[in-house]
C-alpha positions, -999 to +999 in steps of 0.1 A: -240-710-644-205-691-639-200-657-625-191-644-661-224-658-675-244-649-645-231-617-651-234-613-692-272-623-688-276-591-660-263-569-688-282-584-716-314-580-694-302-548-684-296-533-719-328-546-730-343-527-698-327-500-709-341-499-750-377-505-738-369-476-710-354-449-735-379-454-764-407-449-732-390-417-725-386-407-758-425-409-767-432-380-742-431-348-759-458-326-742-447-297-718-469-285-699-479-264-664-493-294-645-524-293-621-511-319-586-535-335-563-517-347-527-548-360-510-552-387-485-557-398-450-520-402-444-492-374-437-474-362-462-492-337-486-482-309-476-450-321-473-444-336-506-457-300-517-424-287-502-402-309-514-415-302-547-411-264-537-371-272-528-372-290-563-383-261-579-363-235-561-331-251-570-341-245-608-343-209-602-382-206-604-400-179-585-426-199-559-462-188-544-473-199-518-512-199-505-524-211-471-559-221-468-563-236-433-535-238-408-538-205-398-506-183-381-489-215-374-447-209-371-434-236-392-401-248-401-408-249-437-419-210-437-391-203-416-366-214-440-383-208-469-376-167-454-338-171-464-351-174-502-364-133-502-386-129-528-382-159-546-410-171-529-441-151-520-459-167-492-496-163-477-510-174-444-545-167-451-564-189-429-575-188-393-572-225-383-589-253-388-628-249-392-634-267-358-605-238-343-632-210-356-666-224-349-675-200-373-686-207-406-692-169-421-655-162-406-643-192-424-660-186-456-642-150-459-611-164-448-611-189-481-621-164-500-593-141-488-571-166-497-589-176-531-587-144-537-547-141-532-542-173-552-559-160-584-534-122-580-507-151-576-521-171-614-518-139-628-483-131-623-462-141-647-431-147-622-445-170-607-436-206-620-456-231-590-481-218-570-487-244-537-525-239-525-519-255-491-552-268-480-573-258-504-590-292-504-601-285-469-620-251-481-636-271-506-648-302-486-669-280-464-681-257-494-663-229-484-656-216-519-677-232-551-659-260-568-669-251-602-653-215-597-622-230-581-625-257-610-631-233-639-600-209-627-572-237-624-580-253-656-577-217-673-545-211-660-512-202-682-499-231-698-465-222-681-476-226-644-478-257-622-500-256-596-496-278-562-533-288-543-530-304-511-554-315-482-574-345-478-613-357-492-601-340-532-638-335-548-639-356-578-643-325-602-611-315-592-593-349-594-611-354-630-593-319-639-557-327-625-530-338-647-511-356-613-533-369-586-513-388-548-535-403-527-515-408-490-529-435-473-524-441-439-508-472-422-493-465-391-494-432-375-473-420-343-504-398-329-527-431-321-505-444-300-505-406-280-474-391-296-479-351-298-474-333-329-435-324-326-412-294-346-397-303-376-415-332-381-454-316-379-443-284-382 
């Protein structure tokens, strides 16, 4: 085969590609606030929640942010999420991980702080994505009831995306979300005795 027909059979295949690709595109019609899932043994959930967040910021939406677990961590991603002003309103509500605490009563009003916050944050109508960092991890140990959590995300405004993250998503909640990532882990720097590091863990 020549170059030239090498090359008209790429663009043949290509436009045909194409058709089957723009009448795909064409058949979705729905807009909608979307419910996300990032859960998963691997890195990355919360992370994909910011990028998603950058996403979001550069179309001019106004972002809230909830922090279930990590406690008063200083993170890069709060740090320069700071030159934005209020475009985003941000909430470190929890007091580190549950192992951190050792203190189950403490942790359950520290989710419920936060719940609490997230719900003031559905309710505003500025607010276009709400990122409820962690919130999985509340929910694994029972820290807030899923059915409540469940119940209050699915009765949202149509208008507002909402971003999960954390690892071990209860099924309720993955049977209620319009977008769930699962990150799965393959290789991972800490086994072989690498530290968390800034601006890559936080």
């Amino acid at each position: 085969m020549t170059e030239s027909a090498e090359d008209a059979r790429h663009k043949a295949k290509m436009e045909n590609r194409k058709a089957v690709q723009d009448a795909e595109v064409a058949s979705k019609t729905v807009e909608k606030g979307l419910l996300i899932v990032h859960t998963g043994k691997g890195k990355g959930k919360s992370t994909a929640a910011w990028g998603l967040m950058l996403r979001a910021l550069g179309r001019g939406f106004r972002i809230g942010v909830v922090q279930f677990g990590k406690g008063a961590w200083e993170t890069g991603e709060r740090k320069a999420i700071e030159r934005f002003g209020d475009q985003v309103s941000w909430h470190t509500l929890g007091e580190g991980f549950t192992w951190e605490t050792q203190d189950r009563a403490r942790d359950v009003a520290a989710a419920e702080r936060a719940w609490g916050k997230a719900k003031e944050l559905m309710a505003d109508p500025t607010i276009r994505l709400l990122i409820l960092d962690e919130l999985n991890i509340a929910l694994r140990y029972d820290h807030l009831p899923i059915g409540d959590v469940v119940a209050t995300l699915a009765g949202r405004r149509p208008d507002l995306h909402v971003v999960v993250t954390g690892r071990n998503a209860k099924p309720e909640l993955i049977e209620a979300a319009d977008l769930v990532t699962e990150m799965n882990l393959v290789k991972h720097h800490f086994a072989a005795g690498v530290k968390a590091q800034e601006g890559i863990e936080y």
